[in-house]
Phi, psi and omega in degrees: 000343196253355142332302244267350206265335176305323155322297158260033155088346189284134169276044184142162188187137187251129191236157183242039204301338169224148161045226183277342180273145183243162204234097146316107176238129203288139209234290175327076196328347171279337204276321206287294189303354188256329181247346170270354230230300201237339200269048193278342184265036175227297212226079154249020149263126180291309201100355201268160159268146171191142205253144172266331175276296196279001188194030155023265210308338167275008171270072147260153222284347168294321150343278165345124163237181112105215203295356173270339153332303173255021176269336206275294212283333185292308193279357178269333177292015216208351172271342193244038160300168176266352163277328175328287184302318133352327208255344173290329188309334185284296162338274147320285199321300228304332175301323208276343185276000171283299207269011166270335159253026180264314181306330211251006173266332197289315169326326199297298178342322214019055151241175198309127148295128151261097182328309199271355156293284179328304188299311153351291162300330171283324155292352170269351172304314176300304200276344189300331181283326210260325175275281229271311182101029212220135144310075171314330163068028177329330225238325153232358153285076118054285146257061184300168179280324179277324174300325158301313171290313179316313185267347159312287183328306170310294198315170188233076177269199186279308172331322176279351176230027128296292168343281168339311207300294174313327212300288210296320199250330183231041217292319189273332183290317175308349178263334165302288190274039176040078175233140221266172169267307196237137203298171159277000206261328175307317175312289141346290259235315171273337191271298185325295212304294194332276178339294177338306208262341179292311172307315219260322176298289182318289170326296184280351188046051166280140181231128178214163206267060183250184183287337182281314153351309194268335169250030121253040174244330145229090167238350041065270169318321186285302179320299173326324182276351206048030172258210207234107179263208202288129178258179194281291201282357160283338167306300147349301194293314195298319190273006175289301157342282179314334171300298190293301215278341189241323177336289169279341198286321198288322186298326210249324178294351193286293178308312191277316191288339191290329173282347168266308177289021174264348167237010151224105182285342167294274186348301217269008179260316170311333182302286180317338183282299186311325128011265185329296221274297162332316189254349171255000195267021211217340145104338184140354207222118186292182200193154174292325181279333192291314202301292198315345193238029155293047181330323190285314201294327150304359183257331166317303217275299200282327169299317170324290181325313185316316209259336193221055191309136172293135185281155189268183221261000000 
């Protein structure tokens, strides 16, 4: 449909995509950028179904709608500055050493890598430190507990594809006969890790720089304000969200670009010079300021995207 309306010259168009209802679909990238970016108090419904009580991890804010959306969001904007993310940087390197020596025990081997496991394993390390606030040890533990989730989240069970089904097509019988995204025992499993770790933070007055660290500072704020702050499982949800949106989108964008530059060795030896050049202007130690001023390696990063858009989760 969104062929068929670019075809005919159009900034917009009304689709009829299940039954009777009808979908407004924005064709113009200013009209697309205008309603996810500014237009929030006309166009603040996701369209998803989510149960809150009975299914926690889907009220999260790609959910979310009307007032509870921006209520999710006002307070959530202030977790994603770029100084916020600055404060992440450390964190990620810190990641990166499990996974340069998992690859270079692997290299002994000389048999073939599979790029997109490992990477994998390297992202779920990131996000498990930088969201969950936890040392995953993917890389040498085997049966981690996030590897396990991870591939939960990921498989293509039936469940994920009934779920689906409701989301899109009968969104209110889903919700009469409840049907889960993520299991109970998955559930479980994000609310408890929260709980775990928000206790073990307080109990110890530990401060670390992750995502959990940011929505108690504001529970914190709320409390000072009397206002109504964050519960374990929206929090749960929020970092769920964060899991599913980066865990894999990041890994397969990692993986497709690494398959390109293997086959343009110009690109990919101009990278390596921009790298090189980086890391000696950086004294040997990458920097937060060095990575934002890779340029060529941004036009690498963002070109992957154009030719291989990550399917949405």
């Amino acid at each position: 449909m969104y062929m068929e309306f670019k075809q005919r010259g159009v900034s917009h168009g009304g689709i009829y995509p299940v039954f009777a209802e009808p979908v407004y679909m924005p064709i113009h990238p200013v009209l697309i950028k205008s309603i996810l970016a500014k237009d929030f108090t006309y166009f603040n419904g996701r369209g998803f179904p989510y149960d809150a009580k009975k299914d926690p991890l889907s009220a999260h804010i790609f959910n979310l709608d009307g007032y509870s959306w921006r209520n999710t969001r006002v307070k959530l904007t202030p977790v994603f500055t770029s100084g916020k993310i600055r404060t992440m940087f450390n964190t990620v390197l810190d990641c990166g050493g499990p996974l340069t020596q998992h690859i270079n025990l692997e290299l002994k081997s000389e048999k073939s890598l599979n790029v997109h496991d490992i990477l994998s394993l390297f992202t779920i390390d990131v996000i498990g430190s930088c969201v969950f606030g936890v040392d995953c040890n993917s890389f040498k533990d085997p049966d981690a507990e996030f590897k396990k989730f991870g591939n939960h989240v990921m498989k293509v069970s039936l469940r994920n594809k009934v779920y689906n089904f409701m989301k899109f097509v009968a969104p209110t019988f889903g919700k009469l006969i409840h049907v889960r995204r993520v299991s109970l025992d998955m559930e479980n499993f994000v609310i408890n890790m929260i709980q775990e770790v928000l206790n073990y933070r307080k109990l110890g007055k530990v401060v670390r720089n992750d995502f959990i660290q940011l929505f108690m500072e504001l529970d914190r704020k709320a409390k000072e304000k009397n206002e109504d702050s964050f519960t374990i499982q929206e929090i749960a949800a929020q970092a769920y969200i964060f899991f599913i949106g980066g865990f894999e989108t990041a890994a397969i964008t990692m993986t497709f670009l690494l398959h390109e530059l293997a086959y343009n060795e110009q690109i990919q030896e101009k990278l390596r010079n921009e790298i090189r050049d980086t890391l000696r202007s950086c004294s040997g130690s990458l920097t937060y300021d060095g990575m934002t001023n890779m340029k060529y390696m941004n036009q690498v990063v963002n070109e992957t995207l154009r030719k291989y858009p990550p399917l949405p989760f």
